[in-house]
N, C-alpha and C positions, 0 to 999 in steps of 0.2 A: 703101364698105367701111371700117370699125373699122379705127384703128390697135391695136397691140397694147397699148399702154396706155389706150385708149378701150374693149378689149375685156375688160382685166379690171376694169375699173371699171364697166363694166358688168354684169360676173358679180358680182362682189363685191355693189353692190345687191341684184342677184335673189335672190343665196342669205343678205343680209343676214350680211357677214361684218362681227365687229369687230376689227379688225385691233390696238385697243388693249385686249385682250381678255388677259391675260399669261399667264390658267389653258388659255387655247385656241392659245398662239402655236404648238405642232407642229402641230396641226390646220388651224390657218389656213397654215402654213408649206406642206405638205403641199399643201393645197385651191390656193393661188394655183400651187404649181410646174401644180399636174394644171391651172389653167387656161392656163400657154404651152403645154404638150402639146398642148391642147385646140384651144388657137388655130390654129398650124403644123398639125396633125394632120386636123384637123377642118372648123375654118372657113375657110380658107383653101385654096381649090382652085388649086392650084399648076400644075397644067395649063393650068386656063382662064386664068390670071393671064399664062404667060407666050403662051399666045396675043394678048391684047391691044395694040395698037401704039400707039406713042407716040401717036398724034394723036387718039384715040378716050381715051385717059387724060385727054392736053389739053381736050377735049371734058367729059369728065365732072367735073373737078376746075373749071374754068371753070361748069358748074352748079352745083354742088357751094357754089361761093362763094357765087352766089344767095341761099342758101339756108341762109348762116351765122345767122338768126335763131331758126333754129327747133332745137328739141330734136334732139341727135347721133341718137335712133333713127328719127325721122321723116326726118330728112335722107338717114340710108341707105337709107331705104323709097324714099324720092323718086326718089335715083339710080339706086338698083336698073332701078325702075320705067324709068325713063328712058335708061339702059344695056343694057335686053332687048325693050321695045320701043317706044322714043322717041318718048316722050308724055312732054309737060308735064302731068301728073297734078293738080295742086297749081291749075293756071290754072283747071280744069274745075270742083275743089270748091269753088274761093273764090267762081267763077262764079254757082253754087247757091247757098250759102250766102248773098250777096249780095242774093236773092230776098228774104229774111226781115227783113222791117222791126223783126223784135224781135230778131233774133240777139244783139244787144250787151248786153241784158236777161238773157240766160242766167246763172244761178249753181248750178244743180242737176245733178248728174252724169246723172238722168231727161231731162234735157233734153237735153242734148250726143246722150248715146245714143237717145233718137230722132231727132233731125236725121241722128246717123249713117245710121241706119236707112232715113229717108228718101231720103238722099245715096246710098246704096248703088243703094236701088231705081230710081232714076234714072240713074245713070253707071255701070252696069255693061251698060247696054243699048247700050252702045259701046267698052265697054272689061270683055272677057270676061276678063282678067286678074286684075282685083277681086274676082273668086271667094275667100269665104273671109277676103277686108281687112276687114270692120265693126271690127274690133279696131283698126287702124292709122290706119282712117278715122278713129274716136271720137279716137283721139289727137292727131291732124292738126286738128281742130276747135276741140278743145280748147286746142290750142296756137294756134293761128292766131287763137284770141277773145284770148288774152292779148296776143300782139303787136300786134294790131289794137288794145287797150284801151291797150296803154301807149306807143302810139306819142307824143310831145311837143306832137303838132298837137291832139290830144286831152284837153289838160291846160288847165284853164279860167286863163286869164292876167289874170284880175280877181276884184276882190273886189265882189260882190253885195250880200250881205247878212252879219254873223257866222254867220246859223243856215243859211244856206243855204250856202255852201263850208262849215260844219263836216258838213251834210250830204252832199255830196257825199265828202268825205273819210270819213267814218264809213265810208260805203257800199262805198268802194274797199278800206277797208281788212277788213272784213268780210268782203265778198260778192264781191270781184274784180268789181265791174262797174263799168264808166264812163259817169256819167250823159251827161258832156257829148259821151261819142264817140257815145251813142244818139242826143241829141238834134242835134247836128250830122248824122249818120248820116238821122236822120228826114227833116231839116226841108231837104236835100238831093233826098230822094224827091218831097217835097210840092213844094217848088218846081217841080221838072219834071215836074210830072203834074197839070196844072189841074183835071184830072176829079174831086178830092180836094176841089176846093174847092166848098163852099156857094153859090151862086146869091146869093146877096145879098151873098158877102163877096168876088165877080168886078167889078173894073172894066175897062169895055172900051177895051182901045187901039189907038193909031195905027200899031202895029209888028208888019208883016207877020212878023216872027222869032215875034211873042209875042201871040198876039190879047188875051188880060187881063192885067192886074195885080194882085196880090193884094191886098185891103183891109186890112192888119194893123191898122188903125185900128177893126177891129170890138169891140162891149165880150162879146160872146159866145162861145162856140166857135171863139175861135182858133187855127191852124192845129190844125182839126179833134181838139181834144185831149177834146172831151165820149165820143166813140164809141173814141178811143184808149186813155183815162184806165179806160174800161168793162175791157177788155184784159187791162189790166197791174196794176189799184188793188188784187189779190191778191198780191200780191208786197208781202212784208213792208218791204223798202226803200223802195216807191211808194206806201202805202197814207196816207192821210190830207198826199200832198204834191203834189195837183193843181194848187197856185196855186204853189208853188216852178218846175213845171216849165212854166209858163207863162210864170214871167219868165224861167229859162232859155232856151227858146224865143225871147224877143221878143228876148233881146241876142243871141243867136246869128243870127236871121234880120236884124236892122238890123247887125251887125256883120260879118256873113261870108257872109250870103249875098245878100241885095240890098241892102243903104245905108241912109245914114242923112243923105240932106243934108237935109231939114227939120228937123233933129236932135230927133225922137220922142220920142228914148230920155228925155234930159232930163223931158219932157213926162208918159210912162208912167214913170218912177222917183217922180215926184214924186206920182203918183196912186196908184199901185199898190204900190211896192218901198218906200217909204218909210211907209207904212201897218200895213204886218204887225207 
């Protein structure tokens, strides 16, 4: 639930008031009283509020914190949700979303709103309440790719090459997408899913945890980026930078996701990254 200065800050947006407006100040004057009217009157069911007990408030302001990342209107959606009939809502769509090896690639409002679309068609087959949310879903998506992109563990903490971190920065600053949270994101999936990997680029090991190890020493299609690169090389930001995203790939897989003790990197920087 809105505070009451959350809630005319909220009206204000919608009805796009300019409060520094001096030829409209009675009107705006006027418009904000009719919004505390509005609020007390209106939004606020004063019944149902003081049926509520303290410990079910405790409950929900205790979620509520959760969930200080995300935009005030999805958060009230959240709680809402979670206050009538307690469901972690929000566990369920990140769950989904998590599906899509390219979610982090998004930058089109087409796109969001068909994941919405999809998301709907799938989580409403358990939760009949989402009748009618694709609006809040799309919002929740949307919001949840930006916290997800700007999280710090997501921000490339080396310098590569000049053209490739100014690429990468161009792109964030454009298109809101984060290369290195895709490809960290990717190269995550392909690790735990050897079925991804090529037959020739499987080495077989002695570790009942892991029957192969991946060959990153292959000079081809590494970590599967010829069938990926097909995907995505329509995307204005991707097109003509399959070999940028290949050394991204190689320092994120020897740096974060399996090692680097024969130290490689040295070895591929000097072949490949220092060449372009």
């Amino acid at each position: 639930m809105l505070s009451l200065e959350e809630y005319i800050s909220k009206r204000k947006r919608e009805d796009k008031i300019n409060e520094y407006d001096i030829d409209a100040r009675m009107d705006n004057m006027r418009i904000c009283v009719n919004y505390v009217f509005e609020y007390f009157n209106q939004y606020l069911n004063i019944e149902e509020m003081e049926q509520k007990t303290f410990l079910n408030e405790e409950r929900l302001v205790k979620f509520r914190n959760q969930l200080e990342m995300y935009d005030n209107e999805i958060q009230e959606w959240l709680v809402n949700i979670y206050d009538v009939h307690e469901k972690h809502i929000h566990r369920s769509i990140i769950s989904f979303l998590k599906k899509d090896e390219l979610f982090f690639l998004y930058n089109k409002e087409e796109e969001f709103r068909s994941c919405s679309y999809d998301a709907y068609a799938q989580l409403i087959k358990k939760n009949a309440f989402l009748k009618g949310q694709t609006e809040m879903l799309f919002l929740f998506i949307k919001d949840f790719h930006r916290i997800e992109s700007e999280k710090e563990i997501n921000t490339p903490s080396v310098f590569l090459t000049e053209e490739i971190n100014e690429w990468l920065e161009k792109t964030w600053n454009k298109y809101k997408v984060n290369i290195w949270a895709f490809a960290t994101d990717y190269l995550s999936r392909f690790f735990n899913d050897d079925s991804l990997w090529p037959l020739k680029h499987k080495i077989k090991s002695n570790e009942e945890w892991q029957p192969y190890f991946y060959d990153y020493k292959q000079k081809t299609n590494l970590f599967n980026l010829n069938s990926l690169y097909t995907k995505i090389s329509k995307k204005p930001f991707i097109k003509g930078k399959k070999q940028y995203l290949e050394i991204i790939f190689m320092y994120i897989w020897l740096h974060s996701i399996w090692g680097d003790e024969e130290n490689y990197w040295e070895e591929y920087r000097t072949k490949v990254v220092n060449s372009l």
